[in-house]
C-alpha positions in Angstrom: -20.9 13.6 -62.5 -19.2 13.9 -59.6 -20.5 13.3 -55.7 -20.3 16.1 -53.3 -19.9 14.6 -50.0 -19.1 16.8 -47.4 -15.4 15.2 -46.5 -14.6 14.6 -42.8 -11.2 14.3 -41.5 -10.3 12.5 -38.4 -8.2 14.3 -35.7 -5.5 11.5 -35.5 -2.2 12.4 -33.5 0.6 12.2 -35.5 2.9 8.8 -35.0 6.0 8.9 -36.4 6.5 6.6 -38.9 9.9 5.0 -36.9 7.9 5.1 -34.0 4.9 2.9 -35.4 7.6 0.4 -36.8 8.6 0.2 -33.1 5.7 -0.4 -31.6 5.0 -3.2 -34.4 8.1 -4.8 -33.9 7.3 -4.9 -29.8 4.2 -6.0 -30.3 5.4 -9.3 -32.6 7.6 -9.5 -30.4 5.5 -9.9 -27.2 3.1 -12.0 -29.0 5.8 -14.9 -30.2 7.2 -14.7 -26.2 3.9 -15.2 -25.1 3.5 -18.1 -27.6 6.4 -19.8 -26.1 5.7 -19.4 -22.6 2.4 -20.9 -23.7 3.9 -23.9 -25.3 6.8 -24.5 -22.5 3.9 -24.2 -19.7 1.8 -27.0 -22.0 5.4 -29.5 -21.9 5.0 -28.9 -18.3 8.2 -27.1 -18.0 6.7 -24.6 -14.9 10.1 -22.8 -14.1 10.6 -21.8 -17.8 10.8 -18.1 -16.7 12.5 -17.6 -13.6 11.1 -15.3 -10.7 12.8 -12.5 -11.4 11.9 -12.7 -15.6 7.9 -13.4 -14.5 7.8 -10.4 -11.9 9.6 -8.2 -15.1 6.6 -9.4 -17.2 3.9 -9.2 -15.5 5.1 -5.4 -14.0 5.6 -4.2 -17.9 2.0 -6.2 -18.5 0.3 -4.2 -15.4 1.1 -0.9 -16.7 0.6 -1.2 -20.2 -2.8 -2.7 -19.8 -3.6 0.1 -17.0 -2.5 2.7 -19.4 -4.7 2.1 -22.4 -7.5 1.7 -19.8 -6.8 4.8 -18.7 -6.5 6.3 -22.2 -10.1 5.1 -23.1 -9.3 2.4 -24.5 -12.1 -0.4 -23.6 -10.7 -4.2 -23.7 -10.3 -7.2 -21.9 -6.5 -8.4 -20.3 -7.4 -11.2 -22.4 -8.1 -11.6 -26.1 -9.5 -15.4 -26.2 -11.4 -16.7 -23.0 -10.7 -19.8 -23.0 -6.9 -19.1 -22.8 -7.1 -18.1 -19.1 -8.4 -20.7 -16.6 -10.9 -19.2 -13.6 -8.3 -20.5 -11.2 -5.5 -18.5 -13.3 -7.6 -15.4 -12.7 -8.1 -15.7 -9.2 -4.6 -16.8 -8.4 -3.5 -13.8 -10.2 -5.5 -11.2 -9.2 -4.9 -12.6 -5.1 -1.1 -12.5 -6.2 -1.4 -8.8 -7.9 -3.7 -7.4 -5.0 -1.1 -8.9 -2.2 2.2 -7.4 -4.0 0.7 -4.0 -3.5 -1.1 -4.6 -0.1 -4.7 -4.2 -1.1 -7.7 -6.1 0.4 -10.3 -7.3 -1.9 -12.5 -5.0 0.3 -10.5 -1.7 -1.6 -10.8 -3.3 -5.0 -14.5 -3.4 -4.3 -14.7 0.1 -3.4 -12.3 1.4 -5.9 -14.7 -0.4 -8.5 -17.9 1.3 -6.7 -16.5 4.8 -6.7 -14.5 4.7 -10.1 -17.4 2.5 -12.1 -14.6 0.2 -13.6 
């Protein structure tokens, strides 16, 4: 005896099968950078990255996090907590919201009016 459960299909977009491999391949390949960024910064080597290599990052980071945001996608910048200090965050974000010349004062409205 056989069930008859309506079946539902998702509406998935179609990701070429080269493309995914891509995107996996990226992706490993972030994650092992970040690991040793991570584990230079712990020796204490600070200029590990140079300027130009950190701005390159953090640019490509920016965008990519902004554009799953944007896509609907709801997650945090970071996956563990503990991995990012406070001080990181603030330093960061004060760093971020200078490049671009934005007051804390526009963040706080942007949040307001946009609910993010």
């Amino acid at each position: 005896m056989s069930s008859s459960k309506p079946q539902t299909t998702k509406t998935r977009r179609a990701v070429p099968e080269r493309r995914r491999e891509s995107t996996s391949a990226l992706s490993d390949e972030a994650v092992r950078l970040a690991a040793t960024i991570e584990r230079d910064l712990s020796a204490g080597q600070l200029d590990a990255l140079s300027p130009q290599a950190l701005q390159a990052l953090m640019s490509a980071g920016c965008k990519a996090y902004a554009a799953q945001v944007e896509a609907g996608r709801e997650l945090l910048p970071f996956g563990q907590r503990g991995n990012v200090s406070p001080t990181d965050v603030m330093v960061t974000a004060s760093g971020l919201l200078r490049a671009v010349n934005l007051a804390v004062f526009e963040l706080g409205m942007w949040q307001s009016w946009t609910g993010r």
